[in-house]
C-alpha positions in Angstrom: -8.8 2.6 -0.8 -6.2 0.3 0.9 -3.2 -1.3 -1.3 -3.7 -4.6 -1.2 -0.3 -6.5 -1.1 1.0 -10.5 -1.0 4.1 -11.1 0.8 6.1 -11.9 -2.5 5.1 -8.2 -3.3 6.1 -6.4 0.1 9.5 -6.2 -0.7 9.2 -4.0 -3.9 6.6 -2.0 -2.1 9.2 -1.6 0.9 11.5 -0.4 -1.2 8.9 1.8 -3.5 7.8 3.2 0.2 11.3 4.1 1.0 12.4 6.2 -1.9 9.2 7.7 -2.2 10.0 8.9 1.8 13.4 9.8 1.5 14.7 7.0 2.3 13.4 6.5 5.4 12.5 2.7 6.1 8.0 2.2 5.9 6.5 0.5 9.0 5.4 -2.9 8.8 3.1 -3.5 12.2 2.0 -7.1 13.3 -1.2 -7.0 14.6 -1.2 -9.9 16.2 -1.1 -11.7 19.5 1.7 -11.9 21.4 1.3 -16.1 21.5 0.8 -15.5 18.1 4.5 -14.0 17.7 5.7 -16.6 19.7 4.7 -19.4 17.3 5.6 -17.1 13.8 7.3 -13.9 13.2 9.1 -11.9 10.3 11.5 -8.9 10.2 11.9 -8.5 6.7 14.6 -6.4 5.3 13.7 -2.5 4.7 11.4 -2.2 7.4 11.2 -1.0 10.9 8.8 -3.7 12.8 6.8 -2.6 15.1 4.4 -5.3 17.4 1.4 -4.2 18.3 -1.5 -6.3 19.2 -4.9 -4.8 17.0 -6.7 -3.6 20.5 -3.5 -1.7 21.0 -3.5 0.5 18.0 -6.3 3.6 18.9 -4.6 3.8 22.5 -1.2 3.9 20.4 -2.2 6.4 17.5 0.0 9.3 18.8 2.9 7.7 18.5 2.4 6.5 15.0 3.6 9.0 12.4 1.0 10.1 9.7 3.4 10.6 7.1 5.3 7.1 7.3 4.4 4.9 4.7 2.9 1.8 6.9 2.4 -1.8 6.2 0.0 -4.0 8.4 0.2 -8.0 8.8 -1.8 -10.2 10.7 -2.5 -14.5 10.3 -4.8 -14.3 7.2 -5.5 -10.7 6.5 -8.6 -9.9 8.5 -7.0 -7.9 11.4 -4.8 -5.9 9.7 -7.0 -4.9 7.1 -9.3 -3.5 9.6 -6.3 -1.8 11.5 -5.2 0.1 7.7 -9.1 1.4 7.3 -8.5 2.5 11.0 -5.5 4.6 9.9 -6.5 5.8 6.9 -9.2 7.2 8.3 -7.4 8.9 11.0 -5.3 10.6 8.4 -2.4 8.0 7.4 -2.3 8.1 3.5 0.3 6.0 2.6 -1.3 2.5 4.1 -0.9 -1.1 2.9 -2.3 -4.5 3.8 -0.4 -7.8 3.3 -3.1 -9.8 2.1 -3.0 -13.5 3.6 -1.1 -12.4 6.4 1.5 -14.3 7.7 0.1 -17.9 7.1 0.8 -16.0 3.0 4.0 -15.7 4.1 4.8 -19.1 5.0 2.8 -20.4 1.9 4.9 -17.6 -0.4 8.1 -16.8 0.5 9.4 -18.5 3.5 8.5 -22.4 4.3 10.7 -21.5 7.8 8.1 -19.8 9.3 5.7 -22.0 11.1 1.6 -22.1 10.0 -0.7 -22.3 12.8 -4.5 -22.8 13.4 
């Protein structure tokens, strides 16, 4: 089953992710567009961002690491959650998805970060 997460929850997880790993900071990948970056990102503290457009990920797999606790956002949820059941079943355990994606975010924590359609 994938841990379902909102952006006002991420942090905590981040951190749970971390100390749980030695210390080591999770992944959070954005599976979005690149236009999509252009218009809204994040880089939220206590993780290591990676972009990565969803098509991207099964060519990609090798250089993900299995053990690394990973986070995946998207606009609204849809993508990423799809990505996490990817991974999880290819062997990633430790998999979250930050439910409402980024538009969430903007809605949530940070009224910066632009909504679009």
């Amino acid at each position: 089953m994938i841990e379902q997460i909102t952006p006002r929850q991420l942090p905590a997880w981040l951190q749970r992710a971390a100390q749980a790993d030695g210390g080591r900071l999770p992944l959070l990948i954005d599976v979005r567009e690149p236009a999509e970056w252009a218009v809204a990102s994040v880089a939220p503290a206590g993780a290591e961002l990676l972009q990565a457009p969803m098509h991207t990920i099964p060519a990609r797999l090798a250089e993900l690491d299995r053990e690394r606790p990973v986070a995946l956002l998207c606009h609204h949820g849809g993508r990423s959650m799809q990505v996490a059941m990817f991974l999880a079943q290819h062997g990633f355990d430790r998999v979250a998805n930050v439910a409402g994606g980024i538009d969430a975010w903007s809605l949530q924590l940070d009224p910066t970060v632009p909504r679009y359609g």
